[in-house]
Backbone and ligand atoms as CSV (ligand in chain L), in Angstrom:
chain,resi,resn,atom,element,x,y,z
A,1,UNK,N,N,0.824,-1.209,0.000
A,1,UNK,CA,C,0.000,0.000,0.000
A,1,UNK,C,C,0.857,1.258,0.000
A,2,UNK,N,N,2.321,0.820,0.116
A,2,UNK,CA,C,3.363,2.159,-0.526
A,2,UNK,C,C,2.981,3.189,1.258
A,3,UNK,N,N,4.226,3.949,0.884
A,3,UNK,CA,C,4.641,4.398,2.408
A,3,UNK,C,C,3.201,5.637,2.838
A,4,UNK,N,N,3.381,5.456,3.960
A,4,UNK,CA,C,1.825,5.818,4.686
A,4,UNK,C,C,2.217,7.043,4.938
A,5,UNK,N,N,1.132,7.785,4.441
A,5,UNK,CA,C,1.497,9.453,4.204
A,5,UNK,C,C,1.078,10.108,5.614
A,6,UNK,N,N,1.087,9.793,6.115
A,6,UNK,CA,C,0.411,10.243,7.720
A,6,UNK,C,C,0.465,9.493,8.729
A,7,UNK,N,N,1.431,9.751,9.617
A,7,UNK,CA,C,1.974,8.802,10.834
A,7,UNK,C,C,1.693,9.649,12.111
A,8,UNK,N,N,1.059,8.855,13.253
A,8,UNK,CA,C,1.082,9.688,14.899
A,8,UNK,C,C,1.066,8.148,15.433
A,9,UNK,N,N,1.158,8.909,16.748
A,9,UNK,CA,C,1.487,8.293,17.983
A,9,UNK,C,C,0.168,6.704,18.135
A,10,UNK,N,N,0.624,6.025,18.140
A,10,UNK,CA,C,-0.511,4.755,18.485
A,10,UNK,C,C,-1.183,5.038,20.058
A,11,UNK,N,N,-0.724,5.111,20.868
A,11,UNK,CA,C,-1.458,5.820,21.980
A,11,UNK,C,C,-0.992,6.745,22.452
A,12,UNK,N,N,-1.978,7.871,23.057
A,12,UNK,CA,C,-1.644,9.173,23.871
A,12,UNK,C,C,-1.882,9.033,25.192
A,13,UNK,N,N,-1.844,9.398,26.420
A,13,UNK,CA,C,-2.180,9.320,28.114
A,13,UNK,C,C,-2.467,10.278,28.521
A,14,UNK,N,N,-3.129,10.828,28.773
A,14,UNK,CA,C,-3.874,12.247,29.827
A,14,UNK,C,C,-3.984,11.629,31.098
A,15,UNK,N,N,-4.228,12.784,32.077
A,15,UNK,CA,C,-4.765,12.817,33.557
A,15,UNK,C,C,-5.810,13.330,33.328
A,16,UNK,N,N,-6.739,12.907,33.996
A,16,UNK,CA,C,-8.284,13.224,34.397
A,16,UNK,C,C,-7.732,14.637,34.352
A,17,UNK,N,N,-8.877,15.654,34.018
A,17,UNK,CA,C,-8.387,17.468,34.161
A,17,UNK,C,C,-7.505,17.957,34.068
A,18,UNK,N,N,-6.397,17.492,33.385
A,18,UNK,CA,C,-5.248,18.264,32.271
A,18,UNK,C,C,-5.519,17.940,31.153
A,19,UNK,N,N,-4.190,18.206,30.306
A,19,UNK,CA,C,-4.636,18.222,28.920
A,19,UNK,C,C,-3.422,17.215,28.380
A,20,UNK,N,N,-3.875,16.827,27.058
A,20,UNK,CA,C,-2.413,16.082,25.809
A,20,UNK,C,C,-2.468,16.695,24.998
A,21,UNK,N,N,-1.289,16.196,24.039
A,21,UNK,CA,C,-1.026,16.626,22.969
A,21,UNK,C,C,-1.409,15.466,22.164
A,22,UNK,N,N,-1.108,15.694,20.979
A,22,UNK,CA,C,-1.463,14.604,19.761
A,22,UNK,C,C,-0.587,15.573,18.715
A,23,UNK,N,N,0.783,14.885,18.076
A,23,UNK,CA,C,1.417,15.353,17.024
A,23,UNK,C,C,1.055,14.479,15.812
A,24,UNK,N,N,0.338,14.608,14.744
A,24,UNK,CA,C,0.593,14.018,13.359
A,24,UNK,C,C,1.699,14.725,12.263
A,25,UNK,N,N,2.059,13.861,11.675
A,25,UNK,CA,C,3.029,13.800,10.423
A,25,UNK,C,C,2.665,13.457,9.162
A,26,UNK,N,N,2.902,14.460,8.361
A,26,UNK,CA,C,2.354,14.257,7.215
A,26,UNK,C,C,3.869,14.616,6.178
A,27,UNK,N,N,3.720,13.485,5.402
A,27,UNK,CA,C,4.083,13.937,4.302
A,27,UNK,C,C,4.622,14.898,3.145
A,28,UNK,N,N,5.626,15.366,2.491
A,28,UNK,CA,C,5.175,16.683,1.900
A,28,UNK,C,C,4.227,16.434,0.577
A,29,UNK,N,N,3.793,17.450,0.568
A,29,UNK,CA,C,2.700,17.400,-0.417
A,29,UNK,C,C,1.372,18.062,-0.240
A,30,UNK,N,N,1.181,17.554,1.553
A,30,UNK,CA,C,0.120,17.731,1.863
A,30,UNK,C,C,-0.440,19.123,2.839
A,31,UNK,N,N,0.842,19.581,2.454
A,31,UNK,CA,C,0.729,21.161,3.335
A,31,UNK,C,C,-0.515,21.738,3.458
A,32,UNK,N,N,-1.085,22.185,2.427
A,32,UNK,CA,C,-2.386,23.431,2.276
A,32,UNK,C,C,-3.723,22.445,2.310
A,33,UNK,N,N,-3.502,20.854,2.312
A,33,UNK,CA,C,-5.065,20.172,2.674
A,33,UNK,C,C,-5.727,20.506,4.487
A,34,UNK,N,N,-6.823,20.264,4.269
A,34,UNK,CA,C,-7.290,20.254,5.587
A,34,UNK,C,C,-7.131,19.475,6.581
A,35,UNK,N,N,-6.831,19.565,7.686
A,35,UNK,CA,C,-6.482,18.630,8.987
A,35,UNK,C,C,-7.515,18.392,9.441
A,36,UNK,N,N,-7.665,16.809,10.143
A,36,UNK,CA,C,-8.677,17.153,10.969
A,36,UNK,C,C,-8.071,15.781,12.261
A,37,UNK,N,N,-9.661,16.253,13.043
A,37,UNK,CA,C,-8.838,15.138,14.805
A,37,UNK,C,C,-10.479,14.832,14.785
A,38,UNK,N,N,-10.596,12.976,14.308
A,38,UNK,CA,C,-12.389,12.684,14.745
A,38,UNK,C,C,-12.245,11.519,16.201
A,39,UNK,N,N,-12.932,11.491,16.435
A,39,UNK,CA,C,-13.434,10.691,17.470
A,39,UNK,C,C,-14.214,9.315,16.726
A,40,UNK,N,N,-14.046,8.260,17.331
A,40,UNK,CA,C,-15.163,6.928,17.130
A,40,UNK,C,C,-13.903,5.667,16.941
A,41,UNK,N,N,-14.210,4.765,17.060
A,41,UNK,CA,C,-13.191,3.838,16.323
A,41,UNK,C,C,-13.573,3.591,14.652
A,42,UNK,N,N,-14.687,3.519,14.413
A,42,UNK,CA,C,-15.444,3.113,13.327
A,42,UNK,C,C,-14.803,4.519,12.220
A,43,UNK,N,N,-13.881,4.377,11.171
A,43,UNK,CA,C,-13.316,5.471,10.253
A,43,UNK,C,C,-14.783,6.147,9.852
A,44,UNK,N,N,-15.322,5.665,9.409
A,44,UNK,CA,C,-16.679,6.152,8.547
A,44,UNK,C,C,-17.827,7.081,8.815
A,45,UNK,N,N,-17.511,6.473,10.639
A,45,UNK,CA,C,-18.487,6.743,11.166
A,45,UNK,C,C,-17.881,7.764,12.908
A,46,UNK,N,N,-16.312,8.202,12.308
A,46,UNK,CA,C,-16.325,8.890,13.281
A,46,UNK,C,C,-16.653,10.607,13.335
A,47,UNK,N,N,-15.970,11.259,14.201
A,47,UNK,CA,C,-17.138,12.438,14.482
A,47,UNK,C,C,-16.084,13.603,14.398
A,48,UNK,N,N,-15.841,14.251,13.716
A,48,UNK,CA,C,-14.682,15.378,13.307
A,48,UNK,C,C,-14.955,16.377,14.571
A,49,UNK,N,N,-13.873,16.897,15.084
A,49,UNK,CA,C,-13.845,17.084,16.524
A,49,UNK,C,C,-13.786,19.085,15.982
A,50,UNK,N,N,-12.633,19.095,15.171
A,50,UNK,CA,C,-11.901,19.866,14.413
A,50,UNK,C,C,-10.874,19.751,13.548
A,51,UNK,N,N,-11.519,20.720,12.400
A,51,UNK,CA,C,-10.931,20.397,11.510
A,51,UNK,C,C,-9.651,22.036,10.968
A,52,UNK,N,N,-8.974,22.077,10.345
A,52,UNK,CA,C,-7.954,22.863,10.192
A,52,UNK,C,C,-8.808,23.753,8.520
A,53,UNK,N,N,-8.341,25.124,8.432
A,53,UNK,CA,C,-8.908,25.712,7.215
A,53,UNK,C,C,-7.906,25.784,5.760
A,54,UNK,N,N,-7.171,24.766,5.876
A,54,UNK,CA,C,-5.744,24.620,5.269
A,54,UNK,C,C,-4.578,25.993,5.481
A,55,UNK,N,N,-5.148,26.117,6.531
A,55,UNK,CA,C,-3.858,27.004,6.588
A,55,UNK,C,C,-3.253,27.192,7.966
A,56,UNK,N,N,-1.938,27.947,8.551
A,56,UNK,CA,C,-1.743,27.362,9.959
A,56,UNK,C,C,-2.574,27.954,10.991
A,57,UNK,N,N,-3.535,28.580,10.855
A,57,UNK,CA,C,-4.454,29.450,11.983
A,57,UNK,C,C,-5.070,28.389,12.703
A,58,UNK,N,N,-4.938,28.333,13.846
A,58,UNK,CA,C,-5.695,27.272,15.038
A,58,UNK,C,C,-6.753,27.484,14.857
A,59,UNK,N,N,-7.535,26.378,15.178
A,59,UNK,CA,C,-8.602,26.535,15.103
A,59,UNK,C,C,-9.795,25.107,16.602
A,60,UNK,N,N,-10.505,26.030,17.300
A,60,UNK,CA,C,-10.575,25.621,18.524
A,60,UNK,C,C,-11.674,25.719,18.739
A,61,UNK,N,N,-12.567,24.359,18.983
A,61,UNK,CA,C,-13.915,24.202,19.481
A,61,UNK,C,C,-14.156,23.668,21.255
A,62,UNK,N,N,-14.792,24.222,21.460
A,62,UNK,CA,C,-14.981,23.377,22.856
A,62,UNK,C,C,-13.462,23.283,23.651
A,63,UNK,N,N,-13.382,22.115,23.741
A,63,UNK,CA,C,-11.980,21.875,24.663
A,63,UNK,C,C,-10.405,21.169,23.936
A,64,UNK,N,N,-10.895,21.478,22.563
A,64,UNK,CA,C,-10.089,21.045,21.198
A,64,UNK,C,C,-9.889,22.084,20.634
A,65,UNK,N,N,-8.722,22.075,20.283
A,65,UNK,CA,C,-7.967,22.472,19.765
A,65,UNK,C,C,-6.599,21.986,18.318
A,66,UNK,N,N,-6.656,22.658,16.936
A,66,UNK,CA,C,-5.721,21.558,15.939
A,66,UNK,C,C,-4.776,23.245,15.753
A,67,UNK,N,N,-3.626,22.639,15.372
A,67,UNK,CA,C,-3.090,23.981,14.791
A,67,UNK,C,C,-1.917,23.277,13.470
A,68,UNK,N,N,-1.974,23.647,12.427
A,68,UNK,CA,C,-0.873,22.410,11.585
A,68,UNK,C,C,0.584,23.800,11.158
A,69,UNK,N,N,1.163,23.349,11.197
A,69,UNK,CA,C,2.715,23.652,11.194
A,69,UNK,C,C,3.066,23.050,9.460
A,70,UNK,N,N,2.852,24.329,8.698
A,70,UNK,CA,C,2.960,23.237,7.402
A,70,UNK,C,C,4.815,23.590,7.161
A,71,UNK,N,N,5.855,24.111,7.865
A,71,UNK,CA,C,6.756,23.834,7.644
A,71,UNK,C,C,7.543,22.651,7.535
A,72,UNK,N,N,7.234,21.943,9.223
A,72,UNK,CA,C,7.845,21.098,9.786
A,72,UNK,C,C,6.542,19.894,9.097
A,73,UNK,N,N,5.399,19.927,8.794
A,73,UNK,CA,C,4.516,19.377,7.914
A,73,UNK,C,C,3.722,18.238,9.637
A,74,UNK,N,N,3.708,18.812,10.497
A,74,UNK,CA,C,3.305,18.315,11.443
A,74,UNK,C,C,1.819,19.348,12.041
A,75,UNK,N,N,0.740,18.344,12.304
A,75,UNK,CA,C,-0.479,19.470,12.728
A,75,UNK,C,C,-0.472,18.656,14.693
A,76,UNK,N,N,-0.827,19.783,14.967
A,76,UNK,CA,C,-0.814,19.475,16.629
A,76,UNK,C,C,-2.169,19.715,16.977
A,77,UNK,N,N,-2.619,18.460,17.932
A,77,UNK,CA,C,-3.685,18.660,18.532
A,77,UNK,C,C,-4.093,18.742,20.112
A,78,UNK,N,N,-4.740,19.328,20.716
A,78,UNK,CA,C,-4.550,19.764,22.081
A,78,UNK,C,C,-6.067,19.046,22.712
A,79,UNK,N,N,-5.942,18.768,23.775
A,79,UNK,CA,C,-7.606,18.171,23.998
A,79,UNK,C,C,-6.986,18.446,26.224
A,80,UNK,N,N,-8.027,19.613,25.930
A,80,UNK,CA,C,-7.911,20.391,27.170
A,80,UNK,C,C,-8.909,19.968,28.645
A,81,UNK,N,N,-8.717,19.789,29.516
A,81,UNK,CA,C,-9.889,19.926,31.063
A,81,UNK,C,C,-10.334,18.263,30.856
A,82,UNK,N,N,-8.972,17.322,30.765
A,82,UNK,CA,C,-9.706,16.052,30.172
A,82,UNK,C,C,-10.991,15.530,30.785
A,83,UNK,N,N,-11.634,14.615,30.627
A,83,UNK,CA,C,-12.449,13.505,31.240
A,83,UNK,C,C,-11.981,12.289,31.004
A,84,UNK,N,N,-12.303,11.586,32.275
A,84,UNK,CA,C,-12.265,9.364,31.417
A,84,UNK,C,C,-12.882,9.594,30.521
A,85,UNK,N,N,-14.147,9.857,30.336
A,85,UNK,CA,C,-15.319,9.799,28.833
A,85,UNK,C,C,-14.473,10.193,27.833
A,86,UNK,N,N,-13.470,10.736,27.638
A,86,UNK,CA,C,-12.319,11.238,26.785
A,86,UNK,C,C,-11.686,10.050,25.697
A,87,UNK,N,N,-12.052,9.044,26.930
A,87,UNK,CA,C,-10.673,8.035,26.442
A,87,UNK,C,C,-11.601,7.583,25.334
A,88,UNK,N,N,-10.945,6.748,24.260
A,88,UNK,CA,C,-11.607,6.671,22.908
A,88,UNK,C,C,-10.326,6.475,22.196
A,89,UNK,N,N,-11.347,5.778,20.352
A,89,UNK,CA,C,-10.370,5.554,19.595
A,89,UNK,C,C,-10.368,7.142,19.116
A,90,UNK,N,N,-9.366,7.635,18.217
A,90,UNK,CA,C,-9.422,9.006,17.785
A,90,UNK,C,C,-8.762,8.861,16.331
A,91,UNK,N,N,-8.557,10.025,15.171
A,91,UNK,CA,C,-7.874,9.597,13.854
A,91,UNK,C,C,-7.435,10.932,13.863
A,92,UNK,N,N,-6.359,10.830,13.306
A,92,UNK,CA,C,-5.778,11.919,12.654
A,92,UNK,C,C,-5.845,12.026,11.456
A,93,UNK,N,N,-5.945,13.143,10.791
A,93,UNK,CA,C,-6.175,12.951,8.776
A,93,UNK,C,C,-6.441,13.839,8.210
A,94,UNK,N,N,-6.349,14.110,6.991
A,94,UNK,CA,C,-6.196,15.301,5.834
A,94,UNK,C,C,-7.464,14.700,4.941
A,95,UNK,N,N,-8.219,15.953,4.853
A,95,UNK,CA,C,-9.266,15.871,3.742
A,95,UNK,C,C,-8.760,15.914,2.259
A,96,UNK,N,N,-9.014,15.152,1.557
A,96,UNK,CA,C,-8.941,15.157,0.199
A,96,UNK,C,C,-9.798,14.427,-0.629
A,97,UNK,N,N,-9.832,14.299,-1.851
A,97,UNK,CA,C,-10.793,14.000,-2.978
A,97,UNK,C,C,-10.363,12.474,-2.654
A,98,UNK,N,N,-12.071,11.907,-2.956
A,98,UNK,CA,C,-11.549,10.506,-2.732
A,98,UNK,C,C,-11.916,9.824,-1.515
A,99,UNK,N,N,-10.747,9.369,-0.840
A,99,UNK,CA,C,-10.841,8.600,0.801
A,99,UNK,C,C,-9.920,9.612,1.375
A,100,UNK,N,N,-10.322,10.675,2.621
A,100,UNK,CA,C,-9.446,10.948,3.654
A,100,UNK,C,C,-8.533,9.954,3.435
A,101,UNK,N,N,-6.958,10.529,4.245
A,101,UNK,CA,C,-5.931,9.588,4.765
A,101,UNK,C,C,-6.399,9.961,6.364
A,102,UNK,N,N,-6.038,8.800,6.789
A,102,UNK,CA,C,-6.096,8.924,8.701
A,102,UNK,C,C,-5.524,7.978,9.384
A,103,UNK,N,N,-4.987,7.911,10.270
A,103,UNK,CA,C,-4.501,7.121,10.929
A,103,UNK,C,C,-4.857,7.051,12.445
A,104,UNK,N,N,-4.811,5.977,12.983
A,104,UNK,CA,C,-5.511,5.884,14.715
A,104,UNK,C,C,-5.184,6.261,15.867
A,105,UNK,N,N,-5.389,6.891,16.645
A,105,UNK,CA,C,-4.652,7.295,18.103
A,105,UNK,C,C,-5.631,6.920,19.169
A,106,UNK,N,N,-5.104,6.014,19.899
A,106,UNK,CA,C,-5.542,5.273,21.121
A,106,UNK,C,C,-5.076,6.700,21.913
A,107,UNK,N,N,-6.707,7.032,22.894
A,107,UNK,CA,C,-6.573,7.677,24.115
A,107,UNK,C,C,-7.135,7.589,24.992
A,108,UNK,N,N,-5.942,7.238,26.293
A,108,UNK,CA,C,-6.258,6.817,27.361
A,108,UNK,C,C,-6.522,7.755,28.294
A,109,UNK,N,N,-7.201,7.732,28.981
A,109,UNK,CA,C,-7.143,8.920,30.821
A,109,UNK,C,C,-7.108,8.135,31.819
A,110,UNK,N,N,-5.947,9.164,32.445
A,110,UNK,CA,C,-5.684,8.208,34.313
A,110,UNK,C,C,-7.069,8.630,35.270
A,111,UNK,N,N,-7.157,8.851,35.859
A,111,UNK,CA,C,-7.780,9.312,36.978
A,111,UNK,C,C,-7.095,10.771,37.758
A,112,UNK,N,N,-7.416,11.611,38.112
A,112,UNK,CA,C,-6.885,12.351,38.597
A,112,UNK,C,C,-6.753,11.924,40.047
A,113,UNK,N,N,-5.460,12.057,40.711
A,113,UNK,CA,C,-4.878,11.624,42.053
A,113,UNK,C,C,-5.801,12.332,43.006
A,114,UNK,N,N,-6.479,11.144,43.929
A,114,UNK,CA,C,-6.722,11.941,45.214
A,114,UNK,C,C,-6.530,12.747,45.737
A,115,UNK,N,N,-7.179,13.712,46.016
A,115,UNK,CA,C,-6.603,15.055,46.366
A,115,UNK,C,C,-6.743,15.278,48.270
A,116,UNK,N,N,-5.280,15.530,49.149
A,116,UNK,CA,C,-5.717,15.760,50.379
A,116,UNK,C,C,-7.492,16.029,51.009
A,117,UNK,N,N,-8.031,16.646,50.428
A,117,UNK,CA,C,-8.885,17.329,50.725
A,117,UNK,C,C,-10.270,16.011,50.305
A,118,UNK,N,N,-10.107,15.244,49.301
A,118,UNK,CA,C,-11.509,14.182,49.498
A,118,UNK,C,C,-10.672,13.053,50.145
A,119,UNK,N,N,-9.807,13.020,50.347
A,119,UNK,CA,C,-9.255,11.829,51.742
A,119,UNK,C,C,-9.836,12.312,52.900
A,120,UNK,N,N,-9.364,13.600,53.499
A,120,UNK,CA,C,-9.764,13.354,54.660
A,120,UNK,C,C,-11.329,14.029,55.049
A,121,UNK,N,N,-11.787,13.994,53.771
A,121,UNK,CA,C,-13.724,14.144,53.707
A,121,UNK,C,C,-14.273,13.056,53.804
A,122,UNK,N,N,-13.426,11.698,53.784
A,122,UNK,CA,C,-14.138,10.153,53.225
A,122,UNK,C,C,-14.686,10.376,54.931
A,123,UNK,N,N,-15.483,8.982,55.209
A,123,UNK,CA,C,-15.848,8.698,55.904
A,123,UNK,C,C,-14.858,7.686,56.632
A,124,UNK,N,N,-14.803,7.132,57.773
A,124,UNK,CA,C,-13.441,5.945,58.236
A,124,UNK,C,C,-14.147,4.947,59.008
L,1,LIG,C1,C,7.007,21.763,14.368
L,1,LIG,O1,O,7.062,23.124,14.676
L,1,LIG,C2,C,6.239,23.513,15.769
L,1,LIG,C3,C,6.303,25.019,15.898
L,1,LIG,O2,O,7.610,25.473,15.953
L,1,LIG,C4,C,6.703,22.790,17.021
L,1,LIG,O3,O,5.876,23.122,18.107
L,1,LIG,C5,C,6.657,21.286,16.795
L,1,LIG,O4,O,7.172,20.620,17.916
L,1,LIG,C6,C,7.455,20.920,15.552
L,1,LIG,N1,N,7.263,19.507,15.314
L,1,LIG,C7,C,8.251,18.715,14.923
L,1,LIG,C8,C,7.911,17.277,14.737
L,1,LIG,O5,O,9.386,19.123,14.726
């Protein structure tokens, strides 16, 4: 299937209420196409979170965030105030005529660490 024009990270890790990153790699060629970051495992049927206007201006919905770097030919994605409900399959990928290219990013969330303050609220 000849070398894969779009490579990221197979899984990412957040903490409950911080944030990750997500770096994709693209190819040259593909500078001025559109970026995008979907949610679902299902390609077909996943859910475009945000998408990029082919050009490097960020662009930021909700608690997402994409910004693409067409020098270094890398688009960065930010996913801010995490939740567990977070965790999910995710794709990275460039719109074009045809079939999107995309590739998968496993994301996980820890739990955010007990905090002094609901320890010694528990009951004993
Ligand atoms: C590409 O450039 C951006 C902006 O300078 C930087 O944040 C990012 O880490 C770079 N990515 C790579 C893979 O070099």
């Amino acid at each position: 299937r000849g070398i894969p024009q779009i490579t990221g990270p197979t899984t990412v890790n957040g903490l409950e209420r911080g944030s990750l990153t997500v770096q994709c790699v693209y190819r040259s060629g593909w500078e001025t196409y559109l970026k995008w970051w979907c949610r679902g495992a299902i390609w077909r049927d996943c859910k475009i979170l945000v998408k990029t206007s082919g050009s490097e201006q960020e662009v930021k919905r909700d608690r997402v965030s994409i910004k693409d770097n067409q020098k270094n030919r890398t688009f960065t994605v930010t996913m801010e105030d995490l939740m567990k409900t977070d965790a999910d399959t995710y794709w990275c990928g460039i719109e074009k005529t045809g079939n999107d290219l995309g590739v998968t990013v496993q994301v996980t969330i820890d739990p955010a660490p007990v905090t002094q303050e609901e320890t010694s609220s528990s009951p004993t």
